[in-house]
N, CA, C and O atoms as a Tripos MOL2 file, in Angstrom:
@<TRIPOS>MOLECULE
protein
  240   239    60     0     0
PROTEIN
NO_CHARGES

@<TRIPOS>ATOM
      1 N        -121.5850  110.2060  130.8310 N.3       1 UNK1
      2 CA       -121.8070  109.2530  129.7560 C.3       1 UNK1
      3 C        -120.7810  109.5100  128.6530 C.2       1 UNK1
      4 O        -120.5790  110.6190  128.1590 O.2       1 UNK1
      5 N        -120.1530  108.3840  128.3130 N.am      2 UNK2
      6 CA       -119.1650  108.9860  127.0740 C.3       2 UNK2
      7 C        -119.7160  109.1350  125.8500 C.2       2 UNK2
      8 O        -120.7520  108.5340  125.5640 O.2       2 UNK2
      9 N        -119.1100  109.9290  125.0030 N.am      3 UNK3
     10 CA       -119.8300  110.4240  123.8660 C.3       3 UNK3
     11 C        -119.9120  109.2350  122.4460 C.2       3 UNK3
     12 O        -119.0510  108.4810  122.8970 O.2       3 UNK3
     13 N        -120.2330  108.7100  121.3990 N.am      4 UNK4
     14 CA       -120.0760  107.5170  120.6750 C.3       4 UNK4
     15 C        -118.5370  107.8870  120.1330 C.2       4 UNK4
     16 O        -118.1980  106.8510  119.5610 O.2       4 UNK4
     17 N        -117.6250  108.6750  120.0440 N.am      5 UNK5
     18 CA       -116.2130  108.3730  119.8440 C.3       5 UNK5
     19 C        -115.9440  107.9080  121.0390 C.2       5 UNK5
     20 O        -115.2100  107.0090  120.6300 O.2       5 UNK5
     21 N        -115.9260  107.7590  122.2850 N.am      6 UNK6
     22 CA       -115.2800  107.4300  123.2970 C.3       6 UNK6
     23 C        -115.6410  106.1680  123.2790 C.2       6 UNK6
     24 O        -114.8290  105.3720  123.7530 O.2       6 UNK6
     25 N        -117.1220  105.5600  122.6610 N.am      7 UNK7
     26 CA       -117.8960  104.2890  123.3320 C.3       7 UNK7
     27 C        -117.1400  103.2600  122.1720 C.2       7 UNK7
     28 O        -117.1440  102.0520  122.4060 O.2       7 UNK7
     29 N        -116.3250  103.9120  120.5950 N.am      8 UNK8
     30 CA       -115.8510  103.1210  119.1900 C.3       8 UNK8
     31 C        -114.7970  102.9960  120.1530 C.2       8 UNK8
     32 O        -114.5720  101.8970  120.6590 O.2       8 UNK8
     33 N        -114.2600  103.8110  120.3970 N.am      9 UNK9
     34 CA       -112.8540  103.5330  120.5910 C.3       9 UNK9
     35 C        -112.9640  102.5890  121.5960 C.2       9 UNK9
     36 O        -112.0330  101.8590  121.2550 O.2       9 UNK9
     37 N        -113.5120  101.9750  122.7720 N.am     10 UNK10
     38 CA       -113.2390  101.4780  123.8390 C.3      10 UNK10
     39 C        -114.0450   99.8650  123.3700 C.2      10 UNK10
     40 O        -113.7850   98.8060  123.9410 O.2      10 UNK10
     41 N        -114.8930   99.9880  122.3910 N.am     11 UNK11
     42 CA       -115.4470   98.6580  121.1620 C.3      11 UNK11
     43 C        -114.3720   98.3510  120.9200 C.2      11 UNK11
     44 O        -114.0050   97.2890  121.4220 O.2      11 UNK11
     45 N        -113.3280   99.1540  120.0140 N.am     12 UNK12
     46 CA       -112.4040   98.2480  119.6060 C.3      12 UNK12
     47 C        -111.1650   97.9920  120.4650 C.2      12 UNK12
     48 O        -110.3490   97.1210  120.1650 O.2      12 UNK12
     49 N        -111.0550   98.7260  121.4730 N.am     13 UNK13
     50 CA       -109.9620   98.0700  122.3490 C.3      13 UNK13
     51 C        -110.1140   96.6430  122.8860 C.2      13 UNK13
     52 O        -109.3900   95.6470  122.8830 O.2      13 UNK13
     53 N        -111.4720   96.9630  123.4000 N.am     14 UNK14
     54 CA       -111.9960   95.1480  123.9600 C.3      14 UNK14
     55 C        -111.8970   94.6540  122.6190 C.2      14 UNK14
     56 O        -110.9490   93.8690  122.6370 O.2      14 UNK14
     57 N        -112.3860   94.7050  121.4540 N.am     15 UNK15
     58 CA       -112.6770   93.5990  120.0390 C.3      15 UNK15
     59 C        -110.8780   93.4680  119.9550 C.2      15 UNK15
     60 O        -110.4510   92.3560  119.6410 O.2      15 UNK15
     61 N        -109.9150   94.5140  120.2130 N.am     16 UNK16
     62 CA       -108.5700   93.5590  120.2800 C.3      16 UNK16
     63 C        -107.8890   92.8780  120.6380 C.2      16 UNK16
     64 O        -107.0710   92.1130  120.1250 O.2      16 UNK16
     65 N        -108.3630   93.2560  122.1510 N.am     17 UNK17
     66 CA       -107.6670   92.5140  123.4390 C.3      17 UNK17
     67 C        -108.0590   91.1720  123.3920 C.2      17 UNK17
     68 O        -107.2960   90.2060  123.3830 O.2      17 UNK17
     69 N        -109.8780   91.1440  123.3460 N.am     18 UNK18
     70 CA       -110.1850   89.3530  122.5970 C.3      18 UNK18
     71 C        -109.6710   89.1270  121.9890 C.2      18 UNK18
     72 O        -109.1640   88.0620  122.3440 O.2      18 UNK18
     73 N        -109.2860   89.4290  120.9990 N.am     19 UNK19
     74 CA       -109.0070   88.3680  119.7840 C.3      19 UNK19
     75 C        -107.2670   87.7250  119.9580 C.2      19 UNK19
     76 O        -106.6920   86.7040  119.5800 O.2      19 UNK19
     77 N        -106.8400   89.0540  120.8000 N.am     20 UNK20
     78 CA       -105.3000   88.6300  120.9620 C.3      20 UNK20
     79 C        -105.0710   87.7840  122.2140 C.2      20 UNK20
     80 O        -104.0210   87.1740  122.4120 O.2      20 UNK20
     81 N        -106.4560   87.7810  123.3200 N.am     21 UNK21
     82 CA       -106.3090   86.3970  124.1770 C.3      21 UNK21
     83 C        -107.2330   85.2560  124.6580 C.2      21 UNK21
     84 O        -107.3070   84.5140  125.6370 O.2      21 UNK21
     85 N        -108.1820   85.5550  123.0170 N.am     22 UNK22
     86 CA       -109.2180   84.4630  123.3420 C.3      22 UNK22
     87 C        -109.1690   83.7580  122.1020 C.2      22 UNK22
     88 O        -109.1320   84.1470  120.9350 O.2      22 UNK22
     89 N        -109.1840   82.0990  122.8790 N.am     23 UNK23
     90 CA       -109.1740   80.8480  121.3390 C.3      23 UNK23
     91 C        -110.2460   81.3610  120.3540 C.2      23 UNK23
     92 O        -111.3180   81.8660  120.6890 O.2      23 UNK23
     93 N        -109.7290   81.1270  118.8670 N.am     24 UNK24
     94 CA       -110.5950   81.7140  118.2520 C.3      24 UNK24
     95 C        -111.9520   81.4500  118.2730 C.2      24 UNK24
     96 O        -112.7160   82.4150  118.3060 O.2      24 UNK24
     97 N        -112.4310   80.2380  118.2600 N.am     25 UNK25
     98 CA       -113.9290   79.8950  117.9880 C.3      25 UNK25
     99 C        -115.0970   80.5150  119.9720 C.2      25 UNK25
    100 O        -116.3170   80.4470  120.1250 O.2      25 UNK25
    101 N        -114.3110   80.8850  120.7510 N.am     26 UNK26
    102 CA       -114.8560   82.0320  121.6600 C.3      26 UNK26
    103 C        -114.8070   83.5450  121.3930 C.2      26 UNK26
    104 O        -115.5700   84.4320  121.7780 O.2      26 UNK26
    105 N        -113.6690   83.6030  120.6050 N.am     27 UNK27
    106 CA       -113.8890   85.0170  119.8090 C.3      27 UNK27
    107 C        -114.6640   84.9740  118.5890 C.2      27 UNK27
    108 O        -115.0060   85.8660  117.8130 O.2      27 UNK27
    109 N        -114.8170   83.9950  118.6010 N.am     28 UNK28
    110 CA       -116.0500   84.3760  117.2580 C.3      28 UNK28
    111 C        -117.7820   84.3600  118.1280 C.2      28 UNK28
    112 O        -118.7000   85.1460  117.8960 O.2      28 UNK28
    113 N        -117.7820   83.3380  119.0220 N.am     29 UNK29
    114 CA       -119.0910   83.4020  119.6730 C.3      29 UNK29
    115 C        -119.2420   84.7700  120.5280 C.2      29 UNK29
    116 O        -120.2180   84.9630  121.2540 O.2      29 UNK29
    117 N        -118.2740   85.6240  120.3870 N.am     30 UNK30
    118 CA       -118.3450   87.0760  121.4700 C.3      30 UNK30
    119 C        -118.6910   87.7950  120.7000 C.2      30 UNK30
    120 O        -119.6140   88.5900  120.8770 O.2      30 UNK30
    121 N        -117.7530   87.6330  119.2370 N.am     31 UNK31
    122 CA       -118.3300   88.4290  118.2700 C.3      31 UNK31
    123 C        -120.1060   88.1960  117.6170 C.2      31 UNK31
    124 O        -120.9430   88.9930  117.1930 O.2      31 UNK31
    125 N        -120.0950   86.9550  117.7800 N.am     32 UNK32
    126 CA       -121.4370   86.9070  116.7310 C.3      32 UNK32
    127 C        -122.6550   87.4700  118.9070 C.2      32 UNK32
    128 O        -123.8740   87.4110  118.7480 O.2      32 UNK32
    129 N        -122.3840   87.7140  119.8050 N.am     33 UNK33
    130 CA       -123.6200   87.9390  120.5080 C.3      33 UNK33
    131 C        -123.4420   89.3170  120.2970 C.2      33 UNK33
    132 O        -124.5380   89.8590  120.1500 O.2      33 UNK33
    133 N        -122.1050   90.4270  120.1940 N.am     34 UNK34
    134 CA       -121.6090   91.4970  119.9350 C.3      34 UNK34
    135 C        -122.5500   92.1000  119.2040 C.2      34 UNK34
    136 O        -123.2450   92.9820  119.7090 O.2      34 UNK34
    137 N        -122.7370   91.6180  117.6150 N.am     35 UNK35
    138 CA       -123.2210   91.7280  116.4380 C.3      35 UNK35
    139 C        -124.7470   91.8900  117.2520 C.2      35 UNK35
    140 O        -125.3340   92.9670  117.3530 O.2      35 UNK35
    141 N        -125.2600   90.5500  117.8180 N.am     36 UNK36
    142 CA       -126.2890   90.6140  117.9530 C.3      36 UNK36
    143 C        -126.7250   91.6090  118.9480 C.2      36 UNK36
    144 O        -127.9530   91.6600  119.0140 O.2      36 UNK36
    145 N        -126.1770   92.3330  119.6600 N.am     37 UNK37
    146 CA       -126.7110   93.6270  120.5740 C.3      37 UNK37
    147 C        -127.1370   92.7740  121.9470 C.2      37 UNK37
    148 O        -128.1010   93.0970  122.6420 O.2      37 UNK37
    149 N        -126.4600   91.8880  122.1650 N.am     38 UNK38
    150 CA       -126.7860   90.8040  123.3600 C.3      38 UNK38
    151 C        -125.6490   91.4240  124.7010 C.2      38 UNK38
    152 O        -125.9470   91.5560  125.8880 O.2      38 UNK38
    153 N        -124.6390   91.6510  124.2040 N.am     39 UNK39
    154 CA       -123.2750   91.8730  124.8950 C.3      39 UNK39
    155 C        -122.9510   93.1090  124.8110 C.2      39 UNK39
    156 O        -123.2190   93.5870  123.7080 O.2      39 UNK39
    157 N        -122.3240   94.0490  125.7830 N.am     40 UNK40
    158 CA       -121.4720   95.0440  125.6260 C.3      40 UNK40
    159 C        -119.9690   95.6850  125.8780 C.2      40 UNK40
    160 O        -119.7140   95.6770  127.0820 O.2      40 UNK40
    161 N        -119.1260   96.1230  125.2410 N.am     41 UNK41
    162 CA       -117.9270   95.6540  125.8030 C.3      41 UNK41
    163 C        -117.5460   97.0530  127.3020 C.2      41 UNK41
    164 O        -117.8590   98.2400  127.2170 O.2      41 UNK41
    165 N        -117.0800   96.6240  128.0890 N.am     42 UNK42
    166 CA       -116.7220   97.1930  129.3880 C.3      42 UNK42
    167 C        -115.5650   97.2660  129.7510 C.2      42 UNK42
    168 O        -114.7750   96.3580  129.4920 O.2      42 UNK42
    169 N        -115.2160   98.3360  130.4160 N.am     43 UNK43
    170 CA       -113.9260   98.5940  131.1500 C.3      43 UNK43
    171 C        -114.4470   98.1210  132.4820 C.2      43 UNK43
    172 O        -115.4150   98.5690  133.0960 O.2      43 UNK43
    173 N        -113.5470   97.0240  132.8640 N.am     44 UNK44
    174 CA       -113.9150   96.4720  134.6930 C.3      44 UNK44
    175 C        -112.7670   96.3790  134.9730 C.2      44 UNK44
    176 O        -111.9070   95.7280  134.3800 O.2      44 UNK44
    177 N        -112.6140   97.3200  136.3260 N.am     45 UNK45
    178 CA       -111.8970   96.9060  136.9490 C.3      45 UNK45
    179 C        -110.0330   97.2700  135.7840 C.2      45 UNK45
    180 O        -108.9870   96.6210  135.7740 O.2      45 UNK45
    181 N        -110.3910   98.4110  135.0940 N.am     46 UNK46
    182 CA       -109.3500   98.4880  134.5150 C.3      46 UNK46
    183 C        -108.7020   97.4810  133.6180 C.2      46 UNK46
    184 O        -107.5250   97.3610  133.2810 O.2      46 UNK46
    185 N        -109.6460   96.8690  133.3520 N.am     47 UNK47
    186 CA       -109.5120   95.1590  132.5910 C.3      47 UNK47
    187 C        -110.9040   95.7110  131.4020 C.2      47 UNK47
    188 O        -112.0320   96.1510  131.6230 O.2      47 UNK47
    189 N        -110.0850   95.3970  130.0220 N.am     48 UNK48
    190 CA       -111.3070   95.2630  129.2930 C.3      48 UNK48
    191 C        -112.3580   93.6890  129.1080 C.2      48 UNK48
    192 O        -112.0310   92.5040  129.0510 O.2      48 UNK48
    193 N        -113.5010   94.2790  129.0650 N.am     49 UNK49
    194 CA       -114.0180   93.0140  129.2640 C.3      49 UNK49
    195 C        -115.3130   93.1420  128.1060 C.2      49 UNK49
    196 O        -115.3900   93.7560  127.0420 O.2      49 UNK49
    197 N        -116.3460   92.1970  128.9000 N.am     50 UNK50
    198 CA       -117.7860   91.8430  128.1380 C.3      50 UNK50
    199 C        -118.7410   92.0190  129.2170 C.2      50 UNK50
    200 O        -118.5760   91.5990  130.3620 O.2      50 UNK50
    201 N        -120.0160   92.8330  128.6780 N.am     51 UNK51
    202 CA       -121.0910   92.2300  129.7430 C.3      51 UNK51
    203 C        -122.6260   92.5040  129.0660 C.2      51 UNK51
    204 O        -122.8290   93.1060  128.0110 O.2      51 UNK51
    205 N        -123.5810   91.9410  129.8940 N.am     52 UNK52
    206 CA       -125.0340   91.5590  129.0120 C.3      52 UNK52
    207 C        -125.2260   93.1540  129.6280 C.2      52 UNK52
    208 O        -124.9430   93.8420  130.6090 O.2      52 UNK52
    209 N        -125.9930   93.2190  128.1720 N.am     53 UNK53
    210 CA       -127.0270   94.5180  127.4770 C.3      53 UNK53
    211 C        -128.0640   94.4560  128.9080 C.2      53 UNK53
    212 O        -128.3280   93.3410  129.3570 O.2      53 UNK53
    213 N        -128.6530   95.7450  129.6190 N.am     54 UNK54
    214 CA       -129.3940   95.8420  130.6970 C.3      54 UNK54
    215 C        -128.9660   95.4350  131.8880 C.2      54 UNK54
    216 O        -129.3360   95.9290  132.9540 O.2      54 UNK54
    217 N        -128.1980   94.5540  131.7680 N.am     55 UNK55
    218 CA       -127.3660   93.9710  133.3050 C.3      55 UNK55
    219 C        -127.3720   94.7730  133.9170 C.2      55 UNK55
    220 O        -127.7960   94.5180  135.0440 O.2      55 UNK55
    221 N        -126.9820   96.0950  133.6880 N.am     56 UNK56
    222 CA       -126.1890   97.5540  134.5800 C.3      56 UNK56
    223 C        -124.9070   97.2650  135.1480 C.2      56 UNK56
    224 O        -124.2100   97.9250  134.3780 O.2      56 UNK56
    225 N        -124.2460   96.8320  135.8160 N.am     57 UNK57
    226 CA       -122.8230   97.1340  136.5670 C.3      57 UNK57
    227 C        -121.9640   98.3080  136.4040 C.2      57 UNK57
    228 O        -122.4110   99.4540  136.3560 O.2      57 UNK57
    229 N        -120.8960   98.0490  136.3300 N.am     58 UNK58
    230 CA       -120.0180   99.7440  136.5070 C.3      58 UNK58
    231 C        -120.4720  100.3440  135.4410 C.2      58 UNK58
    232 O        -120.8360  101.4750  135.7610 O.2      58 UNK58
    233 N        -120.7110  100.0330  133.7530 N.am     59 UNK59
    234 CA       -120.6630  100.6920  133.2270 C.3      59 UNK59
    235 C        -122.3640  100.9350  132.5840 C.2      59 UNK59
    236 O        -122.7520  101.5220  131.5740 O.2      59 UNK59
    237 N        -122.9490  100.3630  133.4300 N.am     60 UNK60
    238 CA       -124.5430  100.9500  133.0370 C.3      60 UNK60
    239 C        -125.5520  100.4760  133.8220 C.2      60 UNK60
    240 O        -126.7120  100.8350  133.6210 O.2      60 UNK60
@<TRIPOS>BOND
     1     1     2 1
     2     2     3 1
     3     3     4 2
     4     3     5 am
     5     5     6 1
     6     6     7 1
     7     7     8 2
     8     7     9 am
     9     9    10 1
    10    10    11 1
    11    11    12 2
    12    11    13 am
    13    13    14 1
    14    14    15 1
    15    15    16 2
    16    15    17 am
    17    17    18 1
    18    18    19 1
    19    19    20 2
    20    19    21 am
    21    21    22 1
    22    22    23 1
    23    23    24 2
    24    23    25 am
    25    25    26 1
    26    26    27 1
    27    27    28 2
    28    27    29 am
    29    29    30 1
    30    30    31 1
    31    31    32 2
    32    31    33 am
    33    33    34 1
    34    34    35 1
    35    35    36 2
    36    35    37 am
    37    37    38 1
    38    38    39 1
    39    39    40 2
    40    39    41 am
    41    41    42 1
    42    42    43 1
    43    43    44 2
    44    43    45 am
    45    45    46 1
    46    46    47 1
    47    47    48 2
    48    47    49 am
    49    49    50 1
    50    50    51 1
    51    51    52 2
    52    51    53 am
    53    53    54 1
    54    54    55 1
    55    55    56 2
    56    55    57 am
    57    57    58 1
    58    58    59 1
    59    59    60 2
    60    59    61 am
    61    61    62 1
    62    62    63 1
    63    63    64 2
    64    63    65 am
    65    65    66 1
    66    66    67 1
    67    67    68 2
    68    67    69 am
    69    69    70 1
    70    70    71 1
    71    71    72 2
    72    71    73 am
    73    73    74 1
    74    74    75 1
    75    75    76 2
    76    75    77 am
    77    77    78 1
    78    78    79 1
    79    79    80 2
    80    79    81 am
    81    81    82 1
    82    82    83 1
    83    83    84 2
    84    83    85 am
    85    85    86 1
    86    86    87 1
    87    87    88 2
    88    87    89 am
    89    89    90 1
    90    90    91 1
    91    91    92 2
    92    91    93 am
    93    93    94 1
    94    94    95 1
    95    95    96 2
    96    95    97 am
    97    97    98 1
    98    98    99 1
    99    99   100 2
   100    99   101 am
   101   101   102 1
   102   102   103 1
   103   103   104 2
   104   103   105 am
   105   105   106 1
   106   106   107 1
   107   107   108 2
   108   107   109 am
   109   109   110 1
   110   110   111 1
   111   111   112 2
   112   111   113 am
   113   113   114 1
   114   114   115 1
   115   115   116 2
   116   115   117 am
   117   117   118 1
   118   118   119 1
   119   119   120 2
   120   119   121 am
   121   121   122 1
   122   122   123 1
   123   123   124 2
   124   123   125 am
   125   125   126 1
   126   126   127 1
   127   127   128 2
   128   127   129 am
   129   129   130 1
   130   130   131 1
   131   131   132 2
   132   131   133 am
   133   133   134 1
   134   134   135 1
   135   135   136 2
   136   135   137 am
   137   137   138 1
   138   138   139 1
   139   139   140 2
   140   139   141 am
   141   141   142 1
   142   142   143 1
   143   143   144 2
   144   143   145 am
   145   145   146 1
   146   146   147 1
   147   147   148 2
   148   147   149 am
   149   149   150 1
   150   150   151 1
   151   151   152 2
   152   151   153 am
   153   153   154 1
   154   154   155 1
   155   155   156 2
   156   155   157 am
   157   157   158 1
   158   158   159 1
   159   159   160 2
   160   159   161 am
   161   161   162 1
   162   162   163 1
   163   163   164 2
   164   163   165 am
   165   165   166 1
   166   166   167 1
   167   167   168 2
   168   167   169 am
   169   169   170 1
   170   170   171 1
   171   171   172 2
   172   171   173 am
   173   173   174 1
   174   174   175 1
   175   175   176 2
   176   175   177 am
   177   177   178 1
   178   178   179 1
   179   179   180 2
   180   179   181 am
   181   181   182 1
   182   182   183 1
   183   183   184 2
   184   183   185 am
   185   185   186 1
   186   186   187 1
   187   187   188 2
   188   187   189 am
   189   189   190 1
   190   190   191 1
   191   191   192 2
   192   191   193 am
   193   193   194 1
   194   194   195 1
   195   195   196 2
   196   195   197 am
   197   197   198 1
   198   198   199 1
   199   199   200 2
   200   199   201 am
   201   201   202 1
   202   202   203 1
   203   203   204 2
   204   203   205 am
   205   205   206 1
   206   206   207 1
   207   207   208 2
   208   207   209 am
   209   209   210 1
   210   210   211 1
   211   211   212 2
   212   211   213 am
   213   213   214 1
   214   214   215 1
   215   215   216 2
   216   215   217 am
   217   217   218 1
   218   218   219 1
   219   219   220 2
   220   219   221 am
   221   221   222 1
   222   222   223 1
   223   223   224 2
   224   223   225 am
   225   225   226 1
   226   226   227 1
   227   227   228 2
   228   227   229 am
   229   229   230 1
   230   230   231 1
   231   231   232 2
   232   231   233 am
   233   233   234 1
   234   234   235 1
   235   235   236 2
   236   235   237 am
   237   237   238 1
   238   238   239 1
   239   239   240 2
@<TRIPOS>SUBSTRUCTURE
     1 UNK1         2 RESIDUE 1 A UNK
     2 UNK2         6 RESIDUE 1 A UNK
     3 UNK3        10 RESIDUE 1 A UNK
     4 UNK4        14 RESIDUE 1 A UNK
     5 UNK5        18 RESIDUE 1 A UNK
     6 UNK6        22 RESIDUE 1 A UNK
     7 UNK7        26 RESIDUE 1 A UNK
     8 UNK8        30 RESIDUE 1 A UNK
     9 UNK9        34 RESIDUE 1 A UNK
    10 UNK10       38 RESIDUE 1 A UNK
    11 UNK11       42 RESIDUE 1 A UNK
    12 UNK12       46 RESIDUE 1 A UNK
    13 UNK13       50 RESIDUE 1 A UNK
    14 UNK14       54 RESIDUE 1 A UNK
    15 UNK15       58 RESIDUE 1 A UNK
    16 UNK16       62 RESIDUE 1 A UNK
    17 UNK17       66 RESIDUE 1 A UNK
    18 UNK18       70 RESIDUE 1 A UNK
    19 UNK19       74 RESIDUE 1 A UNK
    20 UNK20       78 RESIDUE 1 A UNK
    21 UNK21       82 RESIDUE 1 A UNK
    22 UNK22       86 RESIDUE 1 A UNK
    23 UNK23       90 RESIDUE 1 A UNK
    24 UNK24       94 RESIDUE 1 A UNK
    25 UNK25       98 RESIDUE 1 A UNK
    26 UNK26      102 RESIDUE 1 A UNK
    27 UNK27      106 RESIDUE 1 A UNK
    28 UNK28      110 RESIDUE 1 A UNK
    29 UNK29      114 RESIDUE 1 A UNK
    30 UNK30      118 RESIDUE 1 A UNK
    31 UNK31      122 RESIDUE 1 A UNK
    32 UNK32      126 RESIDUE 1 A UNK
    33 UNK33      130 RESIDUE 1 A UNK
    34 UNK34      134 RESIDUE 1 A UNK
    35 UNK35      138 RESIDUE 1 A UNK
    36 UNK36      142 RESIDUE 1 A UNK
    37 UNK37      146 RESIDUE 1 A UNK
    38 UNK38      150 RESIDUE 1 A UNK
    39 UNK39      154 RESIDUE 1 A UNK
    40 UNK40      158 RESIDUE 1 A UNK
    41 UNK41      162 RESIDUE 1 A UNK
    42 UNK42      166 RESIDUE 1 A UNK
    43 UNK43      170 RESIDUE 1 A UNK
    44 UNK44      174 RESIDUE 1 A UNK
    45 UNK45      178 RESIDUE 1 A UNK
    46 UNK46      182 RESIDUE 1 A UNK
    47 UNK47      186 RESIDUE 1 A UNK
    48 UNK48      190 RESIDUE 1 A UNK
    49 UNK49      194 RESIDUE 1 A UNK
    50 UNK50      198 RESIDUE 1 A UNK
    51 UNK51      202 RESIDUE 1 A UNK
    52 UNK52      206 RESIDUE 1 A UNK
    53 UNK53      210 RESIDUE 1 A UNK
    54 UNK54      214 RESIDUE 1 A UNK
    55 UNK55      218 RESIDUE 1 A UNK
    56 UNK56      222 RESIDUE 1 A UNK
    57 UNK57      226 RESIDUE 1 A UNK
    58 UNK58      230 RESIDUE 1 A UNK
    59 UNK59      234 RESIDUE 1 A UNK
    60 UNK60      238 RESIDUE 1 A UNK
């Protein structure tokens, strides 16, 4: 399990990578489910990404 510096740092890699290749008003709806504890951000597949809270896949 990574420790909460490993889990900030890998928050804001995905919160950059969105914003630098998603139209803004989808980066704002990622951000506002983000906020809401709906979404979590994931390393897939060596690709940063998004995925729903409880889902489980690679990273839970």
């Amino acid at each position: 399990m990574a420790d909460g510096k490993d889990t900030g740092s890998l928050a804001e890699r995905v919160i950059a990578d969105s914003r630098a290749t998603m139209p803004p008003h989808l980066f704002d709806a990622t951000m506002e489910l983000y906020e809401q504890g709906r979404i979590e951000p994931r390393l897939i597949d060596g690709e940063y990404g998004w995925g729903l809270i409880d889902q489980g896949g690679k990273n839970g």
